[in-house]
C-alpha positions as a Python dict, from the first residue, in 0.01 Angstrom:
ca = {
    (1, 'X'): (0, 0, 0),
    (2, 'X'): (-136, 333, 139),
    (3, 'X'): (-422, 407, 334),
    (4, 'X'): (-405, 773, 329),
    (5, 'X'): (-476, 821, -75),
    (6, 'X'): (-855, 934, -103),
    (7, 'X'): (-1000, 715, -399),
    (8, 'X'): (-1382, 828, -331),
    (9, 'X'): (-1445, 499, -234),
    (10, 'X'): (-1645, 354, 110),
    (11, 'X'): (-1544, 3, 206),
    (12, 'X'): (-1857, -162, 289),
    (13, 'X'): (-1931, -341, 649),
    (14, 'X'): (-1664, -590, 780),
    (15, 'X'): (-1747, -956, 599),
    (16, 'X'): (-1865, -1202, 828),
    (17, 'X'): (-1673, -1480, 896),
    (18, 'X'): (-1844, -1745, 697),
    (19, 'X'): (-1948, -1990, 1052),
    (20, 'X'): (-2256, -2146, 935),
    (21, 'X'): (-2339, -1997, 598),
    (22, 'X'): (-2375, -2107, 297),
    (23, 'X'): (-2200, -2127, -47),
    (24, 'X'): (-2436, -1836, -137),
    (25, 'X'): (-2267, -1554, 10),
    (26, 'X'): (-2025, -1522, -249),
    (27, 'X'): (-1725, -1269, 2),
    (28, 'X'): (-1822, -1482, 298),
    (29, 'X'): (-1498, -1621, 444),
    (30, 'X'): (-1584, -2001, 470),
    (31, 'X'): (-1264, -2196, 430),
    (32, 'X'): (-1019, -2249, 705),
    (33, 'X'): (-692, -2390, 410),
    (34, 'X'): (-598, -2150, 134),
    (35, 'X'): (-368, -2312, -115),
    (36, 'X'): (-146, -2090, -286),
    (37, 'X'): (36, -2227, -639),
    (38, 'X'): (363, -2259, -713),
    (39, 'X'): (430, -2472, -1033),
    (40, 'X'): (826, -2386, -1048),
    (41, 'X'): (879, -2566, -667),
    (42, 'X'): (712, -2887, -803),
    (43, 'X'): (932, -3213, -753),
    (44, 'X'): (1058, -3326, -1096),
    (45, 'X'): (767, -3553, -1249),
    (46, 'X'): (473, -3359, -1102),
    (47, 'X'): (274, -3151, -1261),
    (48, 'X'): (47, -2825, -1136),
    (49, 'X'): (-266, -2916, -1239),
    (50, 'X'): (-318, -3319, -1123),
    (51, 'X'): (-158, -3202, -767),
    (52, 'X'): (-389, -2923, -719),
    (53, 'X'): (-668, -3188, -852),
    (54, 'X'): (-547, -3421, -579),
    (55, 'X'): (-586, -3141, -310),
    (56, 'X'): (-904, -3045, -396),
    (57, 'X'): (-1038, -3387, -363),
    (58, 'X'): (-880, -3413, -17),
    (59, 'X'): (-1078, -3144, 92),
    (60, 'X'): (-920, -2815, 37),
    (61, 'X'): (-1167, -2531, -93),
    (62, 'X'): (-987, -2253, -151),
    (63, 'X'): (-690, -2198, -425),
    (64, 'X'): (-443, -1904, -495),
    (65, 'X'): (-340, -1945, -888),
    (66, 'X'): (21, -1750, -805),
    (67, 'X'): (177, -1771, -1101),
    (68, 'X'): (383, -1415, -1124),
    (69, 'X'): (627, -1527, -1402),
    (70, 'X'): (353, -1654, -1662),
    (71, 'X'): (251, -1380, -1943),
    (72, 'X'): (-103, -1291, -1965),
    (73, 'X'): (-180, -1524, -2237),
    (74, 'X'): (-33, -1833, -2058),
    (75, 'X'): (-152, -1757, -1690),
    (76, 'X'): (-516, -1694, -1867),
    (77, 'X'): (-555, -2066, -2065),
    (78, 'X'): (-387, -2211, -1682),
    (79, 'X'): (-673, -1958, -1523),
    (80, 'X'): (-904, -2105, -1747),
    (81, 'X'): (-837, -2487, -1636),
    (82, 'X'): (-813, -2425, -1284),
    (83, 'X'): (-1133, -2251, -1286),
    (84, 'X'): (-1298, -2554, -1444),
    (85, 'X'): (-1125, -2777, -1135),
    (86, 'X'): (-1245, -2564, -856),
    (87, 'X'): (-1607, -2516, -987),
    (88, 'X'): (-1598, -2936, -1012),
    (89, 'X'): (-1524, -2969, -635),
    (90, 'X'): (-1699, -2671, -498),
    (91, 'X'): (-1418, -2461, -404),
    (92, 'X'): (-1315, -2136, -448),
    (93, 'X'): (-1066, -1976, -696),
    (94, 'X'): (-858, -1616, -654),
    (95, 'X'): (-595, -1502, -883),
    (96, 'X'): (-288, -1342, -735),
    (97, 'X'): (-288, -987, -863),
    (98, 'X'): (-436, -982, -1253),
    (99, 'X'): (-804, -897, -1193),
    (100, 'X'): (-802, -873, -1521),
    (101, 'X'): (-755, -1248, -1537),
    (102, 'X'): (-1008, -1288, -1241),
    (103, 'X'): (-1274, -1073, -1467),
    (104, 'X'): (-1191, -1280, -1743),
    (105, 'X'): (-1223, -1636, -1631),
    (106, 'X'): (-1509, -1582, -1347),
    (107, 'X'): (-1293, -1622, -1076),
    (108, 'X'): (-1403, -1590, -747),
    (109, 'X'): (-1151, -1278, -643),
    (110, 'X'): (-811, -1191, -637),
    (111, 'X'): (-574, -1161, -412),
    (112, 'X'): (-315, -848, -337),
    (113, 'X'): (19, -800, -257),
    (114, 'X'): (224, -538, -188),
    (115, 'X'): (255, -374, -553),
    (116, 'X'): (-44, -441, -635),
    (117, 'X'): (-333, -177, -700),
    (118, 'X'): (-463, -93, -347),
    (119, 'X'): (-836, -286, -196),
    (120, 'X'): (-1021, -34, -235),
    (121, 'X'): (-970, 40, -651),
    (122, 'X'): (-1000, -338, -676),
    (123, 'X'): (-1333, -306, -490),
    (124, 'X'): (-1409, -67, -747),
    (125, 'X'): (-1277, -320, -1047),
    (126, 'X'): (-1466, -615, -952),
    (127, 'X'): (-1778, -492, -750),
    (128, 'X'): (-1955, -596, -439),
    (129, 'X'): (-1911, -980, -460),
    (130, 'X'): (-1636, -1106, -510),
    (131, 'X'): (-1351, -1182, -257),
    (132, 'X'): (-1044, -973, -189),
    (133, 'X'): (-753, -1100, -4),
    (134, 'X'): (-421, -892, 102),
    (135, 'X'): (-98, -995, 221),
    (136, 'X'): (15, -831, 497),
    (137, 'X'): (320, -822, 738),
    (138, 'X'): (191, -578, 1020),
    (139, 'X'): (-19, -495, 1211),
    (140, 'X'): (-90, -153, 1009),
    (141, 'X'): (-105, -364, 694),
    (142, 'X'): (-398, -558, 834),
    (143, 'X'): (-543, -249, 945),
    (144, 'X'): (-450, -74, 637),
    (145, 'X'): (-642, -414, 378),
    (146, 'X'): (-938, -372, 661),
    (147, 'X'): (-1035, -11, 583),
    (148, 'X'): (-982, -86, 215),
    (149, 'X'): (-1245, -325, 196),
    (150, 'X'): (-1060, -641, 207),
    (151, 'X'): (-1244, -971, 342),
    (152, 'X'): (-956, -1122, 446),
    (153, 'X'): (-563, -1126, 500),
    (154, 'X'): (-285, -1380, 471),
    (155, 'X'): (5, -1289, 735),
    (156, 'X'): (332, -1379, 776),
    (157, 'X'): (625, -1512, 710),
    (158, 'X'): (554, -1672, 1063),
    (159, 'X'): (829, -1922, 1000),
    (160, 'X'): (1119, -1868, 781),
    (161, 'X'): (1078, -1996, 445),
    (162, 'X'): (1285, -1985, 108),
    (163, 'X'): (941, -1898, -94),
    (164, 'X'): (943, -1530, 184),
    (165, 'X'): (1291, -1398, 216),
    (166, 'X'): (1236, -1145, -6),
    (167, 'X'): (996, -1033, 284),
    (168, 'X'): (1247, -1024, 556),
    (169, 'X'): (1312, -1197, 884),
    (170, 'X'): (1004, -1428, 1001),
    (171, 'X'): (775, -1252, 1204),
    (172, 'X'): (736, -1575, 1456),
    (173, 'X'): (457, -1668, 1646),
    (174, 'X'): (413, -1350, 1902),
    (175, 'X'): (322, -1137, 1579),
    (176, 'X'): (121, -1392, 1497),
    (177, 'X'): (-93, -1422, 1850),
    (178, 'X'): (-84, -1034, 1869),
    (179, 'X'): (-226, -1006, 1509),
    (180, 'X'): (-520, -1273, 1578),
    (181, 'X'): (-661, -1109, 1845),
    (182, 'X'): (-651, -773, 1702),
    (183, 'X'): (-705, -851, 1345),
    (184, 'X'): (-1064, -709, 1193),
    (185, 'X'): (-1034, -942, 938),
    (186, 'X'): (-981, -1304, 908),
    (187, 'X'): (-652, -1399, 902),
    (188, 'X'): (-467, -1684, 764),
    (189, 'X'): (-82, -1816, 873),
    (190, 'X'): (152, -1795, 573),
    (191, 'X'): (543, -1890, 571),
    (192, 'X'): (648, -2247, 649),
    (193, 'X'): (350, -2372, 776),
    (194, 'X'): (305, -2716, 780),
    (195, 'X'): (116, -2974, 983),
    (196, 'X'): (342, -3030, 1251),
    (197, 'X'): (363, -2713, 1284),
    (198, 'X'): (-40, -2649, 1364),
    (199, 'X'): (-94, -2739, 1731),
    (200, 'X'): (149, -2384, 1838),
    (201, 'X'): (27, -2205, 1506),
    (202, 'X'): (-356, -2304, 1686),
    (203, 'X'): (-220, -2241, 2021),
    (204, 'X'): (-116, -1895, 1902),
    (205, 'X'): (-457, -1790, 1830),
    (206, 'X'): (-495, -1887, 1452),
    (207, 'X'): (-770, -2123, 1277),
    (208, 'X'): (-681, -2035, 929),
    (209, 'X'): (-377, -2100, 755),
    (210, 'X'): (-198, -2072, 374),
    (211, 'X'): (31, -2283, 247),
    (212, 'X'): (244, -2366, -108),
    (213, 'X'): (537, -2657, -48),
    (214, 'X'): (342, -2845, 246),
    (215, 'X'): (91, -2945, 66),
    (216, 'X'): (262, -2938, -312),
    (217, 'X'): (591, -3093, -250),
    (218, 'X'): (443, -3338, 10),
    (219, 'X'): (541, -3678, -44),
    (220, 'X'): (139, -3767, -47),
    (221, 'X'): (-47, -3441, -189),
    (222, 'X'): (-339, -3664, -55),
    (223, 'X'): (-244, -3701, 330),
    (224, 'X'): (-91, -3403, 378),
    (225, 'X'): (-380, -3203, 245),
    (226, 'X'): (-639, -3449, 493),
    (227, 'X'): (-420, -3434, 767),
    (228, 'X'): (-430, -2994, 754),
    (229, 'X'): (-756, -2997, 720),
    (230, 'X'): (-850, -3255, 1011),
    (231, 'X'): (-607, -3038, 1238),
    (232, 'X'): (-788, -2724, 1170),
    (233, 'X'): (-1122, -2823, 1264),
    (234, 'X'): (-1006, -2996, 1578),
}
């Protein structure tokens, strides 16, 4: 990710942060847990779909359909599916890096990592309305997805975490204060969260966080998910 290429393109004013508005502002930032998928981790007898189905009735509005080793054919019909479950409970879908996929299916924006194309092109791609989220791991990064028109980041790996060693060491809970209260955007905890884990993640500064095993290799998809949720909006 650079922030130095000129694309000819403006980002438009920072996104609000969603407190109070409604459904109708398709970029506003309005959910607080941001489940991210991860089919191959699932415990042997559990399937994607019914888990994510359970989560989403517990409350969670807000999925990531990561699913990096699927070809284009497969991730679509799974796109296609998931789209269906999320418009049933309200809640918002982004694909992890095919926009292609998120044009195709209606999705409501994608989400960008570090290879992906940059914010701004994506901007470009999928116009004014839908949602664009980055993952970062700095401080510049979050700067960087800010001026590229992102609405929001994911940041991390606060906690080490098998699913983020490829990313390095964690960057612990300091990073994570520092990055709240300088962050343009909002910002969401990612790496090892899980609810125990909530009271110093909140204490650092942070009232949004991501998440893949906590919720999907919970023993109860159901109370895990109810139990997040009801610790965020303490």
């Amino acid at each position: 990710m650079t922030c130095s290429a000129d694309n000819g393109y403006s980002p438009p004013p920072s996104p609000l942060t969603g407190e109070g508005r409604g459904e109708g502002d398709t970029r506003i930032v309005d959910f607080h847990l941001y489940l991210i998928t991860d089919r191959m981790s699932l415990p042997a007898g559990r399937e994607l779909l019914p888990t994510l189905e359970t989560a989403l009735a517990a409350g969670v509005r807000a999925i990531q359909l990561r699913e990096k080793d699927l070809p284009a054919s497969k991730l679509l019909h799974l796109a296609l599916e998931l789209r269906e479950l999320t418009r049933r409970y309200g809640a918002r879908l982004l694909i992890n890096d095919r926009i292609d996929v998120a044009l195709a299916v209606d999705a409501c924006g994608v989400h960008l990592g570090g290879h992906s194309l940059p914010a701004s092109i994506a901007r470009k791609i999928l116009g004014p309305e839908k949602l664009i989220g980055v993952s970062t791991h700095s401080l510049d990064e979050i700067q960087c997805a800010a001026e590229q028109g992102a609405d929001f980041v994911t940041f991390g790996p606060v906690y080490a975490t098998a699913s983020k060693l490829p990313f390095g060491d964690p960057v612990g809970l300091n990073a994570l204060q520092h990055a709240c209260a300088t962050s343009p955007l909002p910002l969401f905890a990612l790496g090892g969260v899980t609810a125990e884990r909530l009271g110093e993640i909140r204490a650092a500064g942070c009232k949004r966080v991501a998440c893949i095993g906590a919720i999907q290799n919970g023993d109860s998809v159901n109370e895990v998910t109810e139990k997040l949720i009801s610790s965020l909006h303490e």
